[in-house]
C-alpha positions in Angstrom: -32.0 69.8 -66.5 -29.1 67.5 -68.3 -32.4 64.9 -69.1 -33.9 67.3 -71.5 -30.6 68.1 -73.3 -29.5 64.7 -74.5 -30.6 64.0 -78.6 -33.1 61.5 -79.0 -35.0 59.9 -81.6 -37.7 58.0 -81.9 -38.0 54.3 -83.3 -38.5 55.4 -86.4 -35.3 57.8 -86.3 -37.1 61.0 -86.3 -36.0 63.4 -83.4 -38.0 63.1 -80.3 -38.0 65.3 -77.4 -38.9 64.6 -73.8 -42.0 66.6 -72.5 -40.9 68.3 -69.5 -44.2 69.1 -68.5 -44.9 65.7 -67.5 -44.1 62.1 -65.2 -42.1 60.4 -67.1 -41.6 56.4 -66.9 -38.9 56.0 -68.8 -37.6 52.4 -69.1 -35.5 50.1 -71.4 -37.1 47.5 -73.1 -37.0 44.2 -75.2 -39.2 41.5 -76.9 -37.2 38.4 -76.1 -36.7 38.8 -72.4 -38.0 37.1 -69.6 -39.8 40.4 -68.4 -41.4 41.2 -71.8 -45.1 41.0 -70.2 -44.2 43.9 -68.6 -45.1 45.8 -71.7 -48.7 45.1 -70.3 -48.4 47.0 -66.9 -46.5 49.7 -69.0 -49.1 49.8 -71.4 -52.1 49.6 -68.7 -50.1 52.9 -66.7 -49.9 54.6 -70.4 -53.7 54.1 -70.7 -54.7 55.1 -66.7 -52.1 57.8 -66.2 -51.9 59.4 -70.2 -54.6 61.8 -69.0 -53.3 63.1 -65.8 -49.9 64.3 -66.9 -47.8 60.6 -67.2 -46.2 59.1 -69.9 -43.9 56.0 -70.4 -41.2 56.0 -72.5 -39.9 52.9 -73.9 -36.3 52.5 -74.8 -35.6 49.4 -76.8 -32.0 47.6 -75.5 -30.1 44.7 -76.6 -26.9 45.2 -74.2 -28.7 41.9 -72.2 -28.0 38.6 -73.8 -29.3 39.9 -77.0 -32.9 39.9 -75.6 -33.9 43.0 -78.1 -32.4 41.9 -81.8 -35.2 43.1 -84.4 -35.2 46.0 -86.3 -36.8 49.4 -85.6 -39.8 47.9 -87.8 -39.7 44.4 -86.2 -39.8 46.3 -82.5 -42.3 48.3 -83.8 -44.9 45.4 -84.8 -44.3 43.1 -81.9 -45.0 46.3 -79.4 -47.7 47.1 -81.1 -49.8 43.1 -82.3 -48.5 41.8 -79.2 -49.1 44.2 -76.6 -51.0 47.1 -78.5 -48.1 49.8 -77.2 -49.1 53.5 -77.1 -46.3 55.2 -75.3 -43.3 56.9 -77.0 -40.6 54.3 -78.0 -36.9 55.4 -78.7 -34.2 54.1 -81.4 -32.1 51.3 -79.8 -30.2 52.9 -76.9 -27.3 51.5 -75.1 -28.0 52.1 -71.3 -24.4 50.8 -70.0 -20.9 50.8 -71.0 -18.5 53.3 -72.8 -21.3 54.3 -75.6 -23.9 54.6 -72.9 -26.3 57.2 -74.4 -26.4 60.9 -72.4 -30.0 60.4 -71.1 -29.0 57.2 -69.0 -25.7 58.3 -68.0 -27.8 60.9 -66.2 -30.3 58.5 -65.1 -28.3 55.6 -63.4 -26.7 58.6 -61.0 -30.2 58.0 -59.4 -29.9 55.1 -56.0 -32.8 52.5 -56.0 -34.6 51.4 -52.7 -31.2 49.7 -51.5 -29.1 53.2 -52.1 -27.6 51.9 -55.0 -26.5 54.0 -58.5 -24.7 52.8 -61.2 -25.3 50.6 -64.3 -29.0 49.2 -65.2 -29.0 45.6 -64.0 -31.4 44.0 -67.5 -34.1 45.1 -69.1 -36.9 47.1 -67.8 -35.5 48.8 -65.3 -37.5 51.7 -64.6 -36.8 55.9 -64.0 -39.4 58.0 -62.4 -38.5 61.5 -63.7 -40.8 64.6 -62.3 -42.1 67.2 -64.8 -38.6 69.3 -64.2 -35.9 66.6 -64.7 -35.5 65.4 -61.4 -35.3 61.5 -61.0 -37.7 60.6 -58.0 -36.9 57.2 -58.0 -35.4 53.7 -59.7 -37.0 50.6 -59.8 -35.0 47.4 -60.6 -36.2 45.1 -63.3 -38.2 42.9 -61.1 -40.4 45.4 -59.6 -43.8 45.0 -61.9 -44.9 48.1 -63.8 -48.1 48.3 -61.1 -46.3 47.8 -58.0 -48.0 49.6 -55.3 -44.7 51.4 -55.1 -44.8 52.7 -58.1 -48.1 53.3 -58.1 -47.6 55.2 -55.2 -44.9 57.6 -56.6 -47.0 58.4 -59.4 -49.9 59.2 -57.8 -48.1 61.7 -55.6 -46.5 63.4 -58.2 -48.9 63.4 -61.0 -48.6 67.3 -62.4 -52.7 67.0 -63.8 
């Protein structure tokens, strides 16, 4: 599927590939926003999930009010001292606009619980893509990492 086909790199610029054999989380981040703590739900799905098949992928964003301005370095540190991140994260990405990267112009063709597709509201919105490349499902911003919605998605399509 398109998902797999788009170049990515990891924060440290090194070329990264999705594993299509898993559930992916993938979901655009940032260290000054307002739903930062999120990294620890993110973090505490990485840690119950890793084992079965799931992974999240972070994808640092600074298209929202500046919210994600350090360097691949300074993203890396705070993830890591602050919130002691695991998962995959990505090189800067924009999600929206004329430069949106591949990977999200394929993901924001997916409707949320209200039937909507389109542009990513802020940061941490989050994509539930099956082992496959199908999206199963969008979560807006505000939905927590371990809402019982998601947790519900996950659990029903865990490949492990």
């Amino acid at each position: 599927m398109r998902i797999y086909q788009s170049e990515l790199r990891s924060l440290e610029g090194e070329p990264f590939r999705l594993p299509q054999d898993q559930l992916l989380m993938i979901v655009n981040v940032a260290s000054k926003c307002g739903n930062t703590p999120q990294y620890s739900g993110l973090e505490r799905l990485q840690e119950g999930y890793a084992y079965r098949g799931f992974s999240v992928i972070g994808v640092p964003c600074d298209q929202f009010a500046g919210q994600e301005p350090g360097t691949a370095e300074e993203i890396r540190l705070f993830c890591a001292m602050t919130y002691g991140i695991s998962f995959p994260l990505l090189e800067k990405t924009e999600v929206n606009g004329p430069n949106r990267h591949p990977l999200y112009a394929e993901l924001t063709k997916a409707r949320d619980s209200r039937g909507l597709a389109g542009d990513v509201e802020w940061n941490f919105e989050k994509f539930l893509v099956a082992p496959g490349g199908r999206v199963l499902d969008r979560f807006r911003p505000r939905v927590q990492p371990e809402d019982h919605q998601i947790i519900s998605v996950i659990e029903e399509n865990l490949p492990g």
